[in-house]
NUGU-247406 format. One line per 3 residues: number of its first residue (from 0); for each residue y, x, z of C-alpha. Coordinates in nm, 4 decimals, always signed. Layout:
<rs>
NUM	Y:X:Z  ...
</rs>
This chain:
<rs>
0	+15.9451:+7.7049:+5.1027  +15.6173:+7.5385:+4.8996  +15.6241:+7.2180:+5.0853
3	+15.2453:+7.2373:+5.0771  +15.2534:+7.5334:+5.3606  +15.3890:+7.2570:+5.6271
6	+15.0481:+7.1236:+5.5866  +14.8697:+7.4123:+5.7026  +14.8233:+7.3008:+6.0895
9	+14.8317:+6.9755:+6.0332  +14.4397:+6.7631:+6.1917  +14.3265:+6.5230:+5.9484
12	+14.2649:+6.2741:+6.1781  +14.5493:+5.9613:+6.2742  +14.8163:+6.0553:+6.4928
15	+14.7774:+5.7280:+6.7190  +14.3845:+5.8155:+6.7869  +14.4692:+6.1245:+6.9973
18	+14.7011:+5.9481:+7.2462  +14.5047:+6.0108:+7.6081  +14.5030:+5.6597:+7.6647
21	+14.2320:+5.5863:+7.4584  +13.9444:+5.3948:+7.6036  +13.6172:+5.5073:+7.6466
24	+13.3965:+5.3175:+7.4132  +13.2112:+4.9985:+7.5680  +12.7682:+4.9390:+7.5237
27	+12.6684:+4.8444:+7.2299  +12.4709:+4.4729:+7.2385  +12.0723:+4.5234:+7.2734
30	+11.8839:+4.2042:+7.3098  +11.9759:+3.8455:+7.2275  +12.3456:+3.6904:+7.3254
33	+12.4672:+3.2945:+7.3561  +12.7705:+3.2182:+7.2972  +13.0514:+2.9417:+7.1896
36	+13.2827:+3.1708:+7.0172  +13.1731:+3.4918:+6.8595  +13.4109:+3.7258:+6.6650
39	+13.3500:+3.9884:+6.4420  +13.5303:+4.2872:+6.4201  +13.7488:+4.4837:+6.7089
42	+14.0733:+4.5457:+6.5067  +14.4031:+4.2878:+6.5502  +14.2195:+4.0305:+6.3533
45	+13.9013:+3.9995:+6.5920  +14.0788:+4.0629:+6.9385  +14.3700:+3.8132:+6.8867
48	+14.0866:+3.5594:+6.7928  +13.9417:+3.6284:+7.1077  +14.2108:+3.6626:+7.2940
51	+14.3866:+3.2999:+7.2003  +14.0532:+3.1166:+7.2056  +14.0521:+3.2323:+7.5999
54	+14.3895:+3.1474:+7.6058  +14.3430:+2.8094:+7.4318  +14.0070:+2.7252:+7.6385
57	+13.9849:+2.9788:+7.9575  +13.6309:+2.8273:+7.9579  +13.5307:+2.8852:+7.6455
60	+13.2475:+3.1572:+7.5941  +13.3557:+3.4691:+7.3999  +13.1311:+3.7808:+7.2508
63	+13.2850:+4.0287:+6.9826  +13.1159:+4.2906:+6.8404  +13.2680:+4.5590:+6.6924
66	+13.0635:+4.8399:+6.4125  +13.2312:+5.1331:+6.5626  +13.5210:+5.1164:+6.8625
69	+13.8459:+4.8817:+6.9052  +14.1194:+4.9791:+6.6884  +13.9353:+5.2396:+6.5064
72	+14.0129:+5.1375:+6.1607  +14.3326:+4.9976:+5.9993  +14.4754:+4.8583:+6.3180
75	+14.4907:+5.2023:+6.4742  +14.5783:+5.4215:+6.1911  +14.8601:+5.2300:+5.9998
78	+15.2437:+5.3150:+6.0333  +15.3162:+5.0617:+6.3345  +15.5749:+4.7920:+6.1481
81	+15.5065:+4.4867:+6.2824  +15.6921:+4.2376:+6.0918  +15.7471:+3.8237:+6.1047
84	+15.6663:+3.8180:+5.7174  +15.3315:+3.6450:+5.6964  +15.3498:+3.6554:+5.3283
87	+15.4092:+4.0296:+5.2243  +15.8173:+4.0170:+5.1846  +16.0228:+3.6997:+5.1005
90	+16.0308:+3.7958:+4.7105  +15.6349:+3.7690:+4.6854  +15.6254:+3.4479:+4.9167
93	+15.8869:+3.2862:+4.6599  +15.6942:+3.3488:+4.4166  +15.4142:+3.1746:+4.5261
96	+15.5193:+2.9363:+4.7473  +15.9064:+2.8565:+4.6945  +15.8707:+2.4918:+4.8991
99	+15.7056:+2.6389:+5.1772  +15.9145:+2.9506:+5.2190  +16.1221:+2.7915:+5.5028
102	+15.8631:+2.6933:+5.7167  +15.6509:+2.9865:+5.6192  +15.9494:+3.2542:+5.7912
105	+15.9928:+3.0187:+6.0526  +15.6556:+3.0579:+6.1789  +15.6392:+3.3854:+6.0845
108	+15.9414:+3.4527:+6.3225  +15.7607:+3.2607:+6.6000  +15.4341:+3.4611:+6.5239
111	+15.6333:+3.7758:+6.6021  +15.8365:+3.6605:+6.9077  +15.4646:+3.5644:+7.0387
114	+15.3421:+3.9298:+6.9877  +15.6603:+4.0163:+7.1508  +15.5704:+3.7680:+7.4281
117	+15.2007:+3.8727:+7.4710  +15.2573:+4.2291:+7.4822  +15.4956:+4.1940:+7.7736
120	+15.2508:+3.9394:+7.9210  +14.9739:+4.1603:+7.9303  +15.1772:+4.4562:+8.0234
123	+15.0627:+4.6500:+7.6775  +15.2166:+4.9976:+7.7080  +15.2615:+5.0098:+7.2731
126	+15.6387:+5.1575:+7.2330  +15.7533:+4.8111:+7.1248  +16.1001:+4.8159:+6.9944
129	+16.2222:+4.5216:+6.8153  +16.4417:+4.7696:+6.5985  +16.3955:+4.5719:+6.2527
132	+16.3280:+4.7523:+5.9111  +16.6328:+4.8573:+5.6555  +16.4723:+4.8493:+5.2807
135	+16.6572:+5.1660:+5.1015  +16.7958:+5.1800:+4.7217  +16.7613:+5.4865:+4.5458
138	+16.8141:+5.4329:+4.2059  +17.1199:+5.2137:+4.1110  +16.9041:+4.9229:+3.9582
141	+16.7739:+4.8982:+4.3421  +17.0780:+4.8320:+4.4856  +17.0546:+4.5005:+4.2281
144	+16.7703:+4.4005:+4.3915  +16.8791:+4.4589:+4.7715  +17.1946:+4.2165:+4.6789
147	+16.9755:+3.9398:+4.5518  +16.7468:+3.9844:+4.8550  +17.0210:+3.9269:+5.0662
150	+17.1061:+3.6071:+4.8830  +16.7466:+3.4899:+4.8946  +16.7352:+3.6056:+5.3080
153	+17.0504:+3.3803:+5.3476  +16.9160:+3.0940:+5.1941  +16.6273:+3.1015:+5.4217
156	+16.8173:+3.1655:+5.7715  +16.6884:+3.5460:+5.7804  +16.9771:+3.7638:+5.9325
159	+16.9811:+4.0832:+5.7401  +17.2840:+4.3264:+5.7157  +17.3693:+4.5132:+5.3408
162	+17.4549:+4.8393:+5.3636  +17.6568:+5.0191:+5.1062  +17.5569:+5.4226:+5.0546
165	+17.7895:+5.5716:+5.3822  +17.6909:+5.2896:+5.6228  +17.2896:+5.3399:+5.5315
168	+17.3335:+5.7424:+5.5574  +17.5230:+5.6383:+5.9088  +17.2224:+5.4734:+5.9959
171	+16.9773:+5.7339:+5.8795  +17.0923:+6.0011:+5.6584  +16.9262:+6.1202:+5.3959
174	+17.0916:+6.2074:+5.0149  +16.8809:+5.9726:+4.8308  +17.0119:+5.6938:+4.9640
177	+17.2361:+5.4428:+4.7512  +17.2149:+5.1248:+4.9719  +17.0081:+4.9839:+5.2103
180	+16.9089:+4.6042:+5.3585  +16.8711:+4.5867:+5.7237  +16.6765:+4.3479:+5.8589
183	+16.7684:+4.3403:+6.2300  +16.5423:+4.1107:+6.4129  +16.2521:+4.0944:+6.1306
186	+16.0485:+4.3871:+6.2135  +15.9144:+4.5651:+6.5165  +15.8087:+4.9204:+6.5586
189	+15.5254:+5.0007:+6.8299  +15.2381:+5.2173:+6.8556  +14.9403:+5.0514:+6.6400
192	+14.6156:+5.2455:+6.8792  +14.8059:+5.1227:+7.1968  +14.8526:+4.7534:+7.1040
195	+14.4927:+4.7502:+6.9617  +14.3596:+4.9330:+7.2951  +14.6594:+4.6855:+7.5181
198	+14.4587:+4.3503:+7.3540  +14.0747:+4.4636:+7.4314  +14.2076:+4.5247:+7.7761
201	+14.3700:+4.1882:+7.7650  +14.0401:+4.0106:+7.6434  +13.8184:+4.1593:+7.9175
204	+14.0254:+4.0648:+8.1451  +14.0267:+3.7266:+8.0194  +13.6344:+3.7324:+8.0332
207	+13.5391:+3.8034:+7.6823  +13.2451:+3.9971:+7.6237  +13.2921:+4.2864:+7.3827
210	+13.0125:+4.5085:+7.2521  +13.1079:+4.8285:+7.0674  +12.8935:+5.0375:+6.8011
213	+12.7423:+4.7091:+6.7640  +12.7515:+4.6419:+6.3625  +12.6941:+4.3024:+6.2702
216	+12.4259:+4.3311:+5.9616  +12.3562:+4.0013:+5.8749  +12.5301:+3.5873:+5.8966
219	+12.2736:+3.2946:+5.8905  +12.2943:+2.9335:+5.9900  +12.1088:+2.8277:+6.2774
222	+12.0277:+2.4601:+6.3886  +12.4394:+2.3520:+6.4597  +12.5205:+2.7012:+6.5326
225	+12.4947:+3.0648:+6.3818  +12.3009:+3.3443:+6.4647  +12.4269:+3.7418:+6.3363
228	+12.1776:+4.0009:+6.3534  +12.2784:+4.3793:+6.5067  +12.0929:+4.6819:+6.5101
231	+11.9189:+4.6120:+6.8610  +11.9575:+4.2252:+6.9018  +12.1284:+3.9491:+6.8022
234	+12.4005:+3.6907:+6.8599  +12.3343:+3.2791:+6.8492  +12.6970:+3.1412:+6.8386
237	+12.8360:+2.7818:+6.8051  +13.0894:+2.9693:+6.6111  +13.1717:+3.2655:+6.4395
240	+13.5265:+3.4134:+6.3451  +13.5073:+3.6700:+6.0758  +13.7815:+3.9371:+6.1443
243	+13.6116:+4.2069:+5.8959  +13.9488:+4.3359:+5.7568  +13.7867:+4.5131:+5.4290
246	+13.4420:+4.5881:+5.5175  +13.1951:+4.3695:+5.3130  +13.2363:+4.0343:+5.4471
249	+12.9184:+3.8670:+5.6123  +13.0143:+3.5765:+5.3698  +12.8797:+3.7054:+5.0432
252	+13.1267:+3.4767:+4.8527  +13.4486:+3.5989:+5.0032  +13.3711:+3.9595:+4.8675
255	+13.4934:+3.9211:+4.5441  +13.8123:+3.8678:+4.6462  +13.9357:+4.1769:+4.8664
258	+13.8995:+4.5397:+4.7352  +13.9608:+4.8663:+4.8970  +14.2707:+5.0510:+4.8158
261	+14.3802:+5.3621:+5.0246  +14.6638:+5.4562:+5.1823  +14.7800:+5.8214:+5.3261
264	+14.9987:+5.9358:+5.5907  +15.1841:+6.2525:+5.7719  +15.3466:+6.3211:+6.0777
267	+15.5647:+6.5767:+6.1847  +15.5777:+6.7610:+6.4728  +15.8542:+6.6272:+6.7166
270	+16.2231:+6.6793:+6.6008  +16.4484:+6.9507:+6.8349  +16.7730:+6.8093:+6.8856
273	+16.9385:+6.9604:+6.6521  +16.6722:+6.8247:+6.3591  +16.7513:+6.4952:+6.4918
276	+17.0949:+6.4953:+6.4752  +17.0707:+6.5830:+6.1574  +16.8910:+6.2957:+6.0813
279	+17.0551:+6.0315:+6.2911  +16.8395:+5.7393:+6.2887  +16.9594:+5.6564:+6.6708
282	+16.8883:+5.2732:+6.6256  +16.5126:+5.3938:+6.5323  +16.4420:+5.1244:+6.2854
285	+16.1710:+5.1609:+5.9988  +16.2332:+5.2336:+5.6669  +16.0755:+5.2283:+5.2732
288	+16.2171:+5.2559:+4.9725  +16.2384:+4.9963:+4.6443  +16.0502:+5.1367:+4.3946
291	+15.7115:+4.9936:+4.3264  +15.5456:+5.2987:+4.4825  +15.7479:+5.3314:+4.7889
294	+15.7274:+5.4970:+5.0977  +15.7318:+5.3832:+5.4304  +15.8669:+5.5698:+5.7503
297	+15.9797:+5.5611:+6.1113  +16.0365:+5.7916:+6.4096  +15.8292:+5.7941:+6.6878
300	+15.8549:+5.7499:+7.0779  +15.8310:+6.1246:+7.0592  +16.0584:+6.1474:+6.7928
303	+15.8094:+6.2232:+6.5246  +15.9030:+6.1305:+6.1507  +15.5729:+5.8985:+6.0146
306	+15.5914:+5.9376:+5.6565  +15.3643:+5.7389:+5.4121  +15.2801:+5.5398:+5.1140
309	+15.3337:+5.6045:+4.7500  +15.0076:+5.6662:+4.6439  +14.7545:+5.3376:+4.6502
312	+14.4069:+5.4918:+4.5868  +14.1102:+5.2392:+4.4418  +13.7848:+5.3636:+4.5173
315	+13.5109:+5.2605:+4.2144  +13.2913:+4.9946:+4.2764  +13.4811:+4.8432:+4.5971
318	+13.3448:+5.0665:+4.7928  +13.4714:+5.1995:+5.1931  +13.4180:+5.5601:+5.1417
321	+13.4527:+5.8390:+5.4871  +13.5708:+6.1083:+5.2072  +13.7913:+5.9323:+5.1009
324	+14.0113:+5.9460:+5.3939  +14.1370:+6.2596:+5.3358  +14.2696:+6.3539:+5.0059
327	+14.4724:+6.6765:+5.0139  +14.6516:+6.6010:+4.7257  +14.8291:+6.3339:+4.8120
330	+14.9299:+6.5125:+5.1569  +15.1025:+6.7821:+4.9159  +15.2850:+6.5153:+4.7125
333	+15.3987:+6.3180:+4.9925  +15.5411:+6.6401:+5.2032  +15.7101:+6.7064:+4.8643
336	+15.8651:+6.3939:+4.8783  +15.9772:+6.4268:+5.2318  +16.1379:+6.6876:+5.2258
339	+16.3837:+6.6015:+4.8813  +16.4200:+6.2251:+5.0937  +16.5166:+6.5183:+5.3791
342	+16.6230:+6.8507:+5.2889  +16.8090:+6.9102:+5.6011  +16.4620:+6.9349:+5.7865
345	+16.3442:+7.1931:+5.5855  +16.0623:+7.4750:+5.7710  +15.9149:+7.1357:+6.0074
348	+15.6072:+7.1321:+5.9719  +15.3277:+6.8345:+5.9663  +15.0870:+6.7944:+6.2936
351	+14.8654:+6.5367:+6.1165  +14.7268:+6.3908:+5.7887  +14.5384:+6.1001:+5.7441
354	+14.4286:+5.8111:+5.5227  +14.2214:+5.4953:+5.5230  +14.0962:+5.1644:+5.3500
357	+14.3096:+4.8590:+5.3758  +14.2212:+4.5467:+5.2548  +14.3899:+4.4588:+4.9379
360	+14.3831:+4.0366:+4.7584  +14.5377:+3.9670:+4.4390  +14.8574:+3.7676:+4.5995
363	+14.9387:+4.0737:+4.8674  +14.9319:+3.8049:+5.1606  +14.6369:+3.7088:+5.3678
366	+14.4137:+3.3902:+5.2450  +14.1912:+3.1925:+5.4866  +13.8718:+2.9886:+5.5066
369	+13.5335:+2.9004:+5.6053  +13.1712:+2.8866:+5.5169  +12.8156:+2.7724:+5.6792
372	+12.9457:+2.3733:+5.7518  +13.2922:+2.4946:+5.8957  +13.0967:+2.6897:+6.1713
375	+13.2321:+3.0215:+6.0524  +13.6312:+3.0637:+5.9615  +13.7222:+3.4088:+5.7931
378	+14.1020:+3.5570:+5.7201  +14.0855:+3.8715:+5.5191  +14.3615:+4.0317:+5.2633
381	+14.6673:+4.1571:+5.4656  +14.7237:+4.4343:+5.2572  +14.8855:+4.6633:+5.4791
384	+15.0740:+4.3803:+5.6865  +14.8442:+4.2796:+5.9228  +14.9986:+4.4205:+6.1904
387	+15.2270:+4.1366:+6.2411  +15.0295:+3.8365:+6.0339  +14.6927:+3.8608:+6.1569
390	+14.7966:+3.6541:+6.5001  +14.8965:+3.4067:+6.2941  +14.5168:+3.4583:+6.1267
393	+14.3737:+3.4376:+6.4729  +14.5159:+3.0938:+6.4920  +14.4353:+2.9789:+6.1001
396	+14.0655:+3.0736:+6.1984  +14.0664:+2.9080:+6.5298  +14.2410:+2.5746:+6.4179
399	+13.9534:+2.5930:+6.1186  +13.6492:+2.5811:+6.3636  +13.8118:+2.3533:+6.5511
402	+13.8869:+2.1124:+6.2643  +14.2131:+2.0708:+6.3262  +14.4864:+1.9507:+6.1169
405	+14.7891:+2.1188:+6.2441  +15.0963:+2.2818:+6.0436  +14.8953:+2.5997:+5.9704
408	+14.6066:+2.4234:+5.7842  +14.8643:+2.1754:+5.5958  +14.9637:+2.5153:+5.4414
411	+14.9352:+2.5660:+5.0485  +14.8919:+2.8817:+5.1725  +14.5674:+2.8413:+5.4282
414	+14.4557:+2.5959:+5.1048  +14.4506:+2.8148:+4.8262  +14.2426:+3.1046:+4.7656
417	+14.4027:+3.4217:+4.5769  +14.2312:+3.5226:+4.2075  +13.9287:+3.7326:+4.2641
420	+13.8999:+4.0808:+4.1240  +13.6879:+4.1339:+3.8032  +13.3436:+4.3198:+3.7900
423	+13.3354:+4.6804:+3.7131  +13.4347:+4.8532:+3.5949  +13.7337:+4.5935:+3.4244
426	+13.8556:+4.6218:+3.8072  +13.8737:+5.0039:+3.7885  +13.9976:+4.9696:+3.4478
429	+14.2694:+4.7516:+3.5448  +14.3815:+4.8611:+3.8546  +14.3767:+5.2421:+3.6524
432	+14.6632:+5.0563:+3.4066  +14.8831:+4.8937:+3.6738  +14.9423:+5.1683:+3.9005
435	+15.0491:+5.3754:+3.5241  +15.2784:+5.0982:+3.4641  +15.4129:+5.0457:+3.8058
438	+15.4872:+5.4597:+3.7622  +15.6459:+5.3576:+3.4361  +15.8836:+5.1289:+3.5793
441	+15.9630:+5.3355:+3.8304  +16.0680:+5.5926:+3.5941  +16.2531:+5.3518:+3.3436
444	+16.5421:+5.1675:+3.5964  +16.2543:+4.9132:+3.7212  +16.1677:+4.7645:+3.4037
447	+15.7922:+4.6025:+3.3943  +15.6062:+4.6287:+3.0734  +15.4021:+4.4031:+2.9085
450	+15.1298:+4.4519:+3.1334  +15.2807:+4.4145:+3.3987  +15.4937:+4.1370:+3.2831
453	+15.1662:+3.9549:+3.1500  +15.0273:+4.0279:+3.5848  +15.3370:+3.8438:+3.6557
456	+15.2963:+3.5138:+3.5074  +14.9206:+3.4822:+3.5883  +15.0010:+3.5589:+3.9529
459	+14.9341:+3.8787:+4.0020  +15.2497:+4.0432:+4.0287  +15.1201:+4.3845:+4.1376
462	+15.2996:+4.6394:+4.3639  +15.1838:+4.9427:+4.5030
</rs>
């Protein structure tokens, strides 16, 4: 069968943005607001912000705005891995910062047993299931690179599991797999809408004051405070917490330093029995491959495959572009790819395809700061693992405003700012040459060129 016609009913819209449950959207802001605390932005970013200043100060004042509706955006259309890594895996965070690895994972580990904490708390309905995540070789230079992440997961207390090519197939089975590296306690899966939707109801609750289709159009100082213009009013803050994701931040300065790249998805429809078993996956953990344009996937609650990744699409000029969340042809390449990573679930077909903008900085890992006196604090850069890392964000940006030295701001991390992206069109240009060389190496047992090589040592060791 062309893999292409298990497209043809699928909605181009995200999978996690039909559940019932979602909320009806909240007023938008018209007139003038006061406030101690306000927060820009409705994804993870913005409503764990809110939601831990209430937590820190019950009587502190709280106002988000949001441009369009919670969770409409990256935090409800991504794949739903929620992992402890606050620094995009440990290879990229030893690269970087090699002394601060150890206490980088272990609050990275607390950060996540705090989501875990909070969403039981709050009584968030999100399909959490600390499952973990099992990295899969399949090449033979891969399986290279799995051992020596093992070694550097030992070294740093991380309890991970290798898995040679019959104990990874046991575990999910598919014929391209070599090896695999489980990481058992690392990694969560849930359902990204829910857990967006779960913390807005959380932060009214807690008496925060959140105005939807309320785009915030402009940042100024004002006397000690702030002051943010929207469409029908505006917003006079002591503070401001920018939780933009990769929408032009309000900070002018900050822009050069996050672009848009985008990422694509598919769902199937649910598995029969039978299609499961002959899958396995009955410890339901997540999944991606080694190469440098990998894949991600995972089964749903209703025991959907989510399969995504490979292709990492720049759009010219750093722009956030509504065409170009769809792109038909990587839907066809990825259901190709499916279905060699699973020929045994041949004739399924996909219910939904979908793509979207997230916010990619030149280290992979999230930087921090702030701007207007220390009045406003900003986190931006996740690049796809946000999910997890942007509580720990939340409380960067809230130990900022409050001037705190604590061991978040002692960070090298919080303290240094990534390298910002070129003009175009040298961005465009040189984002066009990685991706061909990171296709290269995938294609020549994992070896970088001299591009690629030259990325490395100037800190910019690019992955997809």
């Amino acid at each position: 069968m062309d893999p292409a016609r298990s497209l043809a009913d699928a909605q181009p819209t995200p999978f996690w943005l039909e559940d019932p449950g979602r909320p009806q959207p909240l007023p938008a802001l018209v007139g003038d607001e006061h406030c101690d605390l306000l927060v820009v932005g409705a994804g993870y970013s913005g409503l764990w912000t809110a939601l831990l200043a209430k937590e820190r100060d019950p009587q502190r004042d709280v106002v988000v705005v949001e441009a369009k509706e919670a969770g409409w955006a990256a935090s409800g259309r991504n794949g739903g891995f929620c992992a402890a890594s606050l620094t995009h895996g440990l290879a990229n965070g030893l690269a970087r910062w090699p002394q601060e690895m150890p206490e980088l994972e272990r609050l990275g580990a607390a950060n996540l047993d705090a989501i875990e904490a909070a969403v039981e708390r709050h009584g968030i309905d999100c399909d959490f299931e600390r499952t973990g995540e099992i990295d899969v070789a399949t090449e033979p230079y891969q399986l290279d690179d799995l051992r020596e992440a093992a070694e550097q997961a030992a070294w740093l207390g991380v309890e991970t599991t290798l898995l040679d090519r019959d104990e990874v197939r046991a575990e999910v089975d598919s014929p391209t797999f070599a090896g695999g590296l489980w990481n058992r306690r690392g990694v969560a899966m849930l359902h990204p809408a829910r857990l967006a939707w779960g913390l807005r109801r959380a932060c009214l609750e807690a008496g925060v004051r959140i105005y939807e289709r309320t785009p915030a159009t402009s940042l100024d100082s004002n006397g000690s405070g702030v002051a943010v213009r929207t469409p029908y009013g505006r917003v006079y803050a002591r503070r401001a917490a920018l939780g933009t994701n990769v929408f032009p931040s309000l900070v002018r300065r900050v822009r050069p330093f996050v672009v848009p790249v985008y990422d694509y998805a598919l769902t199937t429809e649910p598995l029969t029995d039978d299609q499961l078993a002959s899958v396995g996956w009955k410890n339901r953990q997540g999944l991606a491959d080694s190469a440098n344009q990998f894949h991600y996937f995972r089964i749903t609650a209703d025991r959907r495959i989510l399969w995504g990744g490979y292709d990492a699409v720049y759009s010219y000029g750093k722009r956030v572009r509504a065409e170009m969340d769809q792109r038909p042809a990587t839907y066809a390449k990825l259901a190709r790819h499916f279905f060699h990573t699973f020929p045994q679930l041949e004739g399924v077909r996909f219910s939904h395809a979908w793509g979207g903008a997230i916010d990619t900085c030149s280290r992979f890992s999230a930087f921090f700061g702030t701007a207007h006196g220390g009045r406003v604090a900003y986190a931006a850069g996740y690049t796809g693992l946000g999910v997890g890392a942007s509580r720990f964000g939340a409380e960067v940006m809230l130990d900022l405003l409050a001037g705190e030295r604590t061991e978040r701001t002692e960070l090298a991390m919080v303290r240094s700012k990534p390298l910002p992206f070129p003009p175009e069109p040298f961005a465009w240009a040189g984002i066009g040459i990685t991706r061909w060389s990171l296709d290269r190496a995938d294609r020549n047992g994992g070896r970088r060129n001299l591009w690629l090589r030259a990325l490395d040592r100037v800190g910019l060791g690019f992955d997809s």
